[in-house]
C-alpha positions in Angstrom: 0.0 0.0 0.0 2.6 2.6 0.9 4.4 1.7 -2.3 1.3 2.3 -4.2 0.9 5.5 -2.6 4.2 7.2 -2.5 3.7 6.0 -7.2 0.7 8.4 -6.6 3.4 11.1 -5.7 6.2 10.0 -7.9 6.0 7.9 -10.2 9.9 7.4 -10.3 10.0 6.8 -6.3 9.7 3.4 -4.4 10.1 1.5 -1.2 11.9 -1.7 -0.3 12.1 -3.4 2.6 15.4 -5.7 3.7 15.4 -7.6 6.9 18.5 -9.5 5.4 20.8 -8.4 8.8 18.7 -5.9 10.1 15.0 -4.3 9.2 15.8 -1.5 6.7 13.4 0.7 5.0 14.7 2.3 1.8 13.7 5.0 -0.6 14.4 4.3 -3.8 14.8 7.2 -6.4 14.9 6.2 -9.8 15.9 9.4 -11.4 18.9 10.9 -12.6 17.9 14.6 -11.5 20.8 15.5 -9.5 18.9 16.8 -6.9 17.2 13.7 -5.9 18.5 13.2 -2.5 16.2 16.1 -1.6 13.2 13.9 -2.5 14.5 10.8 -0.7 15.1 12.8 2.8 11.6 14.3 2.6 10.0 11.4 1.9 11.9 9.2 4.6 11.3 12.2 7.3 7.7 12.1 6.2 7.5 8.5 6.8 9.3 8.5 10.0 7.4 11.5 11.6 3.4 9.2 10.5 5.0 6.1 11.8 6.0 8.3 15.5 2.5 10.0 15.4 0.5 6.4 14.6 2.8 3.9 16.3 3.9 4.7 20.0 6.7 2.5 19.6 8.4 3.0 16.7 11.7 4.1 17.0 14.6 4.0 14.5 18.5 3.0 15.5 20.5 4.3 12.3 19.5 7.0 9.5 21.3 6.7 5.8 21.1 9.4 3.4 22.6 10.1 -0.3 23.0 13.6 0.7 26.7 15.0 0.3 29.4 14.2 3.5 30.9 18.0 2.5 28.1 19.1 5.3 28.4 17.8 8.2 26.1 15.0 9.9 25.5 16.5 12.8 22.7 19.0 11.6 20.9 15.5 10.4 21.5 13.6 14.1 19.6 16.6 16.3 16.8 16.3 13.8 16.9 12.2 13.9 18.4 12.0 17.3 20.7 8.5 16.3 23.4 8.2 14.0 23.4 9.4 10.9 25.3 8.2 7.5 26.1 11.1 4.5 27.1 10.1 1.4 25.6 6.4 1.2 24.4 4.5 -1.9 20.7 4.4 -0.3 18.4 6.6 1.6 17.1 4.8 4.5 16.3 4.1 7.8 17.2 1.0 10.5 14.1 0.3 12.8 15.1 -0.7 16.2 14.8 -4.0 17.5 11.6 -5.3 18.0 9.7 -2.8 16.3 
């Protein structure tokens, strides 16, 4: 369903979901528009702030974003509060344990 709606808003954009070593949610942007990683966060901090507002529990250990390592991470951990990766292949975020 989420799939189906975030296609509603972009028909380029996607989510996948890997519990291979840990659960991951990922955003996957499929365009070239070098810009993109602006899409990815807002989507992901959309997604994180509905889950926190519908789901008590849901809490996330690790944050991974496409956006450049020139800035620094630290701007992104106050807003995430938990570690958080620039310059990664992915945009994503690790839910915690149990969630």
């Amino acid at each position: 369903m989420l799939n189906l709606v975030l296609w509603l808003v972009s028909i380029d954009m996607s989510l996948d979901f890997d519990h291979t070593h840990a659960d991951w949610v990922w955003v996957i942007n499929n365009t070239s528009a070098p810009s993109r990683f602006i899409s990815e966060q807002w989507t992901l901090a959309l997604m994180f702030q509905r889950f926190r507002q519908r789901i008590p529990s849901f809490r996330i250990d690790e944050v991974h974003l496409s956006q450049s390592t020139i800035v620094s991470a630290e701007q992104f951990e106050r807003h995430w509060a938990v570690p958080v990766r620039l310059g990664q292949h992915s945009t994503g975020f690790r839910l915690a344990p149990g969630v």
